[in-house]
N, C-alpha and C positions, 0 to 999 in steps of 0.2 A: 533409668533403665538402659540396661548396655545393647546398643544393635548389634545384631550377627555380623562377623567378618566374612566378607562378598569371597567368592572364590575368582579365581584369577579370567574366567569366563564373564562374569557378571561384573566387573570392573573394567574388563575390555566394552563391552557392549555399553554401560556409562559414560564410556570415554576418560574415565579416570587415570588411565596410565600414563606413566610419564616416561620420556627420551629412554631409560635406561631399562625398564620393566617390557616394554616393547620388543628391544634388542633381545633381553633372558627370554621373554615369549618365544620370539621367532626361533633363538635355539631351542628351544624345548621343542617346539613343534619341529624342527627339521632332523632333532634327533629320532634315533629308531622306536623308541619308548619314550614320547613325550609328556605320559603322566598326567594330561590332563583328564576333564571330564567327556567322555562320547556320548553326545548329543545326536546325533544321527549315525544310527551303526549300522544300515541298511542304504550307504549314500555310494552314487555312483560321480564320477567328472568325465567332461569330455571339453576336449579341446578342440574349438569351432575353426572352420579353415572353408577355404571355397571350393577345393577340389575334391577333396577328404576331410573325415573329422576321426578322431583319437577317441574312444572310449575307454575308459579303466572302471573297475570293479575292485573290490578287495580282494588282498589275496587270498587265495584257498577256494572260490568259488567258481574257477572257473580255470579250466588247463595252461588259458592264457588271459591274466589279470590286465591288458591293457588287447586291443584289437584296434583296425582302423577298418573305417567303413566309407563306400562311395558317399557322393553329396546325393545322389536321385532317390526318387521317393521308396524303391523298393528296397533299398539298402538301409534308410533310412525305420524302414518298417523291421526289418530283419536287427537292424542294432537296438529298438523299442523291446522286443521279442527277447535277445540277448540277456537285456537290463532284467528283464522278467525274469529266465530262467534262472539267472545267478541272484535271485531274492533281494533286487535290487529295488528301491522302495521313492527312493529322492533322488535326484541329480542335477548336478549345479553343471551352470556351463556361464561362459563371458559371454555380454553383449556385443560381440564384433559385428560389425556393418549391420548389413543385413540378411548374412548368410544363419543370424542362428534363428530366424522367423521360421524357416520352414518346420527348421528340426524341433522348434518351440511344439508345434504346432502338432507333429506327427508324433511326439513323444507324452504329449498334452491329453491325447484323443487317445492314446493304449492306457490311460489310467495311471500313468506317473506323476510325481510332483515335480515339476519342472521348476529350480529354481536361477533365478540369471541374475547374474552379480557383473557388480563395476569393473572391469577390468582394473584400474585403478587401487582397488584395496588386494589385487591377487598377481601383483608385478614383481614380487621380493619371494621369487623364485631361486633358492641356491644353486652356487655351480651354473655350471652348463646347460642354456637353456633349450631343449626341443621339444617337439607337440607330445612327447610318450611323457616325460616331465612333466609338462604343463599336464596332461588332463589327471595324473595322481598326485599335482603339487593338491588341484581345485578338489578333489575327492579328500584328502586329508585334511585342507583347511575345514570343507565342510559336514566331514565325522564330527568333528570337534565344533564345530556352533562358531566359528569365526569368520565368518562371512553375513552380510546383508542382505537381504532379498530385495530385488530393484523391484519398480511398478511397471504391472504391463498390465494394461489396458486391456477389460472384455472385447470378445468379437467385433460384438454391435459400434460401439467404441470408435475402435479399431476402422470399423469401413467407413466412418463419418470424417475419421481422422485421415483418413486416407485422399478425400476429396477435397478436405478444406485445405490440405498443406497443399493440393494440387493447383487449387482455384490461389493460395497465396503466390506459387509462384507464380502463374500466369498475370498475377498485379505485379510482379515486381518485373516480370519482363515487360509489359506494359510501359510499367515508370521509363524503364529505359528506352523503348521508343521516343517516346516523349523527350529526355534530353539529344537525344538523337534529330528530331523536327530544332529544338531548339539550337543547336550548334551549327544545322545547315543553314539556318533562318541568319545565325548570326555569322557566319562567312559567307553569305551574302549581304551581308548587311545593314540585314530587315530586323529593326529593332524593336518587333511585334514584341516579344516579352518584354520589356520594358515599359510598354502601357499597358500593358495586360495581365494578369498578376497569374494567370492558370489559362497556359495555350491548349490546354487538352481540353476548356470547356468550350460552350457552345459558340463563342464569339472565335474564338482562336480557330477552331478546326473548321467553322466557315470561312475564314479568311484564309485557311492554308490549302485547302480543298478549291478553294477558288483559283489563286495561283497556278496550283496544278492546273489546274482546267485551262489556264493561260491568262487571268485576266492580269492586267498589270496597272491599271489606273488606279491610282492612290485613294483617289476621294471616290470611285465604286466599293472600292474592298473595304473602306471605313463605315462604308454604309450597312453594312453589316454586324456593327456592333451591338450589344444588346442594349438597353436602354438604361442599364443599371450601372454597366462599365462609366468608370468617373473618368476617365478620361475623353475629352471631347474627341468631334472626327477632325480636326485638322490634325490635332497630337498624334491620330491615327496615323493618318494620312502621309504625314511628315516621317512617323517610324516604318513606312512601307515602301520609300525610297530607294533601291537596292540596284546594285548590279547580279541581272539574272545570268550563274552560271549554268549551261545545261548540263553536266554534270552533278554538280550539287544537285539541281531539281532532282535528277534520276534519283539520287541520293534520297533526297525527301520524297519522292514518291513510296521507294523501297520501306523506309521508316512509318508511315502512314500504311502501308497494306500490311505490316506485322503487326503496326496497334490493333489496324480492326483485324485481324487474326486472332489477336490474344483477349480483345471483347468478346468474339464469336466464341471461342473458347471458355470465358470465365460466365457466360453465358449458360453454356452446357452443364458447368459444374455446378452453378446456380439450380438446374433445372432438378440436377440427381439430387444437390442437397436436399432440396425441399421434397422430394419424395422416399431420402434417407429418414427424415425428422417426421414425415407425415406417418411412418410406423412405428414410431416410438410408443409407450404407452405415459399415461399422465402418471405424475405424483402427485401426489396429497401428501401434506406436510402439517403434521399436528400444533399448531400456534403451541409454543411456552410461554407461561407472564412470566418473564422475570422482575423481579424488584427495583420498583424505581421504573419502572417503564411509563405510568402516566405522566409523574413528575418531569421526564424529558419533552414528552410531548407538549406539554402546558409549559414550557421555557419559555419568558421571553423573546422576541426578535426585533425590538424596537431596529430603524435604521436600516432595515432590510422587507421591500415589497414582497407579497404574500405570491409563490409559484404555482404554476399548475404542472401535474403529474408529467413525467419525459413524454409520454406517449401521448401527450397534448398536444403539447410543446410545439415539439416537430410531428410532423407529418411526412414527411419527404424523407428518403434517402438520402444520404452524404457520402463523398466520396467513393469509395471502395465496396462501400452495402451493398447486399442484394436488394435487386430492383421489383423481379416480377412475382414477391411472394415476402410476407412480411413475416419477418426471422425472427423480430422481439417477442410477437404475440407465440408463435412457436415456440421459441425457447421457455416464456414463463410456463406454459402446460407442460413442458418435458422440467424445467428444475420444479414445480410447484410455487412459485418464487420471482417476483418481474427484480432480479437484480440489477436491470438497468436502472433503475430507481436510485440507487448513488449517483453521485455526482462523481463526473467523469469516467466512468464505467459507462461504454456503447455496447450497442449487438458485436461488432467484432470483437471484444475483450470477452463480453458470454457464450461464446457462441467459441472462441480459443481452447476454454475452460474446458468447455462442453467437447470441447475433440481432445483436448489432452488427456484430463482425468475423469473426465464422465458427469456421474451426478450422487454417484455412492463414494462417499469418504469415510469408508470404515477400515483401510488403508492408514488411515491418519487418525488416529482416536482423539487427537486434542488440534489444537489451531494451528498451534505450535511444532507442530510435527509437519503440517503442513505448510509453514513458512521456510522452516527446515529444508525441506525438501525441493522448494523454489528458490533456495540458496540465497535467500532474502533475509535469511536470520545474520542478527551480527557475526561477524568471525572472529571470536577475541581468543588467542591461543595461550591456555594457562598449564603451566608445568610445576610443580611442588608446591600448588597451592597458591600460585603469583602468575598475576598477568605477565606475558612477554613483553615488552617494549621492544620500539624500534619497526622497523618494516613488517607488516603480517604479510602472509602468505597467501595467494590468490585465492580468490574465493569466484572465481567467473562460472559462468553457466550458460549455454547454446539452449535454457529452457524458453521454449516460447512464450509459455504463459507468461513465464517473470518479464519477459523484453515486452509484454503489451502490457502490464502492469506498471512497468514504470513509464510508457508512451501516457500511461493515463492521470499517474502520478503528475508529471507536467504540464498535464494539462489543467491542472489545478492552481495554478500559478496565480491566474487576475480572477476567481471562482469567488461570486461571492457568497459563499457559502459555510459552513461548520467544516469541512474536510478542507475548503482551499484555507480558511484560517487558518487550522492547521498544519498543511504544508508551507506555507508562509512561515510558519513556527521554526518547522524544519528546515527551511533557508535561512534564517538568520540565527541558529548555531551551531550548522555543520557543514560540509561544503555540498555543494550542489550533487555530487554523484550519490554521495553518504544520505543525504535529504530523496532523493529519487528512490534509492533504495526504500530506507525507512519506512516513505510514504505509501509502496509499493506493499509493503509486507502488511501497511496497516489496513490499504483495501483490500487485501485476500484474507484477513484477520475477519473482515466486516461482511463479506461473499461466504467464510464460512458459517458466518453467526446467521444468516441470511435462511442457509441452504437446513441448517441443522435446528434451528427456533422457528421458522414460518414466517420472521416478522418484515412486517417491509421496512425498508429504511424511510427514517421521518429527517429530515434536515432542521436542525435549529437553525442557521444561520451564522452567520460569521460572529455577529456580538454576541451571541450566547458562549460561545468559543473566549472569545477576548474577554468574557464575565468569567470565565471558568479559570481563565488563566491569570487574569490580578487578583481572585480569591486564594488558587495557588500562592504566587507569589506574596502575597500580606501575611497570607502565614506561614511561610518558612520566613520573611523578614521580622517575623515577631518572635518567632524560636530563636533565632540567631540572635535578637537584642536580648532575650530573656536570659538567653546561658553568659553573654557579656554583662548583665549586670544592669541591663539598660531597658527603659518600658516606650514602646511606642504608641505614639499615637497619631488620631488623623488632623492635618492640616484644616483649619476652619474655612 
């Protein structure tokens, strides 16, 4: 059966085009009659700016097919109005900073389609490039259907996302306190971290808070160590030796009142989160049997002791958690789903998710689209039906999710588990960044199956893993002796 030949729209959108098809595109479209197919014939652009923004229209709709309007809300409302009267229907606009939220927002709520594309696929701008250019380059790409639609996140979304990136950075100025205590500590000469493995915890910030206060006898301030610290108190004692500069102290004092600033802080954020999630409403998620799902359960695990659920497990917070309101039991009533139940996936990697892309993936019809999307998919660049060799071409991403994904991926490393045997897999035939990646895509593979089946995750174990993969391997070694002419067998 012959399949239909794609028109030159639906082979862009596959990604099918090659180096030279691309170039013909581009003239076509930058000619006056480009000939393609119009896909949106009711499409407006506007080109985003922080003082003013550039709206166009088609021509013939309006006296003047491009306008500029203030950035404040009433002009904003007035250019919404504009769109309308000239039967303008869609409008694309670039994601610059953060100046296109508002116009997202006020153009969103008058009943438009707002759609916001990568800047990136809308830079091959002919000629001369200014804002009256740019917002009819983005209106013509997206007449014609050659533009992406990027993901923006509901309201609800949006204001959880808003507080967690807040609460993150206040950990990360935090962090930096903390090497701030350490480097004062050590140009005096106080070689507290070095018996101490974390001066932010309870034995460290007793000894450094003591200091301040003045005390300077070695074997008092060793006294102070928790009981679990391996290091005895002479070793203390000995690392607390120092020439006291008053300088540096002021110094470490100053470092000490921004950490507890950015506690008090991350505190607060703590407090909205959990009354952000506390209005969420529950999902219910319809279990799927798929096949073959009892037979994994009933795997073997010889060689590996039998676990109890995460939410056993631990009890306590770790690091960075929230303390005064327990975020995993929250989170599984808002996914329907305790995804912390994989291994190496915490409340900070769900709880990411949950402020990045929410809990509706219908954005992403397949996994794969949302691997894609996390820039986690391979990037293999193929032109006339052959891979490229030689250097590919970046493939980097500032996406958060993907940068906690691979923090979890890592931590899979000594896991004795079905996933850390499997990243083990992934270390020994690919290099570490390429194995981080992989492994990456394959827990967001596993959070989608999670989110969209009902099922919880069951761990076989790491031997069920190593079972899985010398069954593989026997039989591709017995294909390969078969087409050579040769029959194997097992050793007695």
């Amino acid at each position: 059966m012959n399949k239909r030949k794609q028109s030159t729209f639906e082979r862009l959108k596959s990604g099918k085009l090659n180096r030279k098809q691309r170039k013909q595109l581009m003239r076509q479209v930058c000619a006056g009659d480009p000939g393609l197919q119009v896909v949106h014939e009711n499409a407006g652009g506007i080109d985003v700016g922080n003082a003013s923004h550039y709206a166009a229209v088609p021509p013939g709709r309006d006296t003047e097919s491009v306008r500029e309007f203030g950035c404040w809300t009433g002009d904003l409302r007035r250019m919404a109005q504009w769109f309308i009267d000239c039967g303008v229907k869609t409008v694309v606009m670039q994601s610059t900073g953060v100046y296109w939220i508002a116009v997202y927002d006020v153009l969103h709520k008058a009943g438009l389609e707002v759609w916001l594309v990568n800047a990136r696929e809308t830079k091959n701008l002919p000629g001369r490039k200014s804002d009256v250019q740019e917002s009819q380059w983005l209106m013509k790409l997206h007449t014609y259907g050659l533009l992406r639609k990027s993901f923006v996140a509901p309201e609800e979304i949006r204001g959880v996302r808003t507080i967690w990136r807040l609460r993150c950075r206040h950990v990360e100025d935090a962090s930096r306190e903390i090497q701030h205590m350490q480097k004062a500590l050590t140009t005096m000469n106080v070689q507290l971290a070095n018996v101490i493995s974390d001066i932010a915890g309870e034995s460290g910030q007793a000894i450094i808070r003591a200091i301040l206060r003045g005390e300077r006898n070695p074997q008092k301030l060793a006294e102070m160590k928790d009981y679990r610290i391996r290091a005895n108190a002479d070793e203390i004692a000995s690392s607390l030796e120092g020439n006291w500069q008053p300088d540096v102290l002021f110094e470490l004092q100053q470092s000490v009142e921004r950490y507890d600033f950015c506690q008090e802080q991350i505190r607060a954020c703590d407090q909205r989160l959990e009354k952000s999630l506390t209005a969420l409403p529950d999902r219910k998620i319809a279990v799927v049997q798929t096949e073959g799902q009892n037979e994994k359960k009933e795997l073997p695990s010889e060689g590996r002791k039998e676990r109890s659920p995460r939410s056993k497990k631990r009890k306590n917070p770790r690091g960075n958690e929230p303390r005064n309101f327990d975020l995993e039991k929250e989170l599984t009533r808002i996914f329907g789903v305790n995804l912390c139940s994989i291994d190496g996936v915490g409340v900070m990697v769900v709880q990411t998710w949950f402020s990045e892309i929410g809990v509706d993936l219908s954005p992403w019809p397949t996994e794969g689209q949302l691997v894609s999307y996390l820039k986690l998919a391979p990037n293999d660049p193929i032109t006339g039906g052959k891979r490229i060799k030689g250097r590919k071409p970046p493939n980097k991403t500032n996406n958060r999710l993907a940068t906690m994904l691979r923090m979890a991926a890592v931590s899979l490393r000594n896991s004795d588990s079905y996933l850390g045997a499997k990243y083990r897999q992934f270390r020994a035939r690919m290099e570490p960044g390429k194995a981080n990646k992989a492994m990456a895509a394959e827990l967001a593979r596993l959070m989608y199956r999670l989110l969209t089946h009902g099922q919880e995750w069951v761990d076989r174990g790491a031997q069920a893993h190593e079972t899985k993969r010398r069954e593989h391997d026997e039989k591709f070694l017995r294909r390969k002796a078969a087409q050579l002419g040769y029959r194997l067998e097992l050793a007695s």
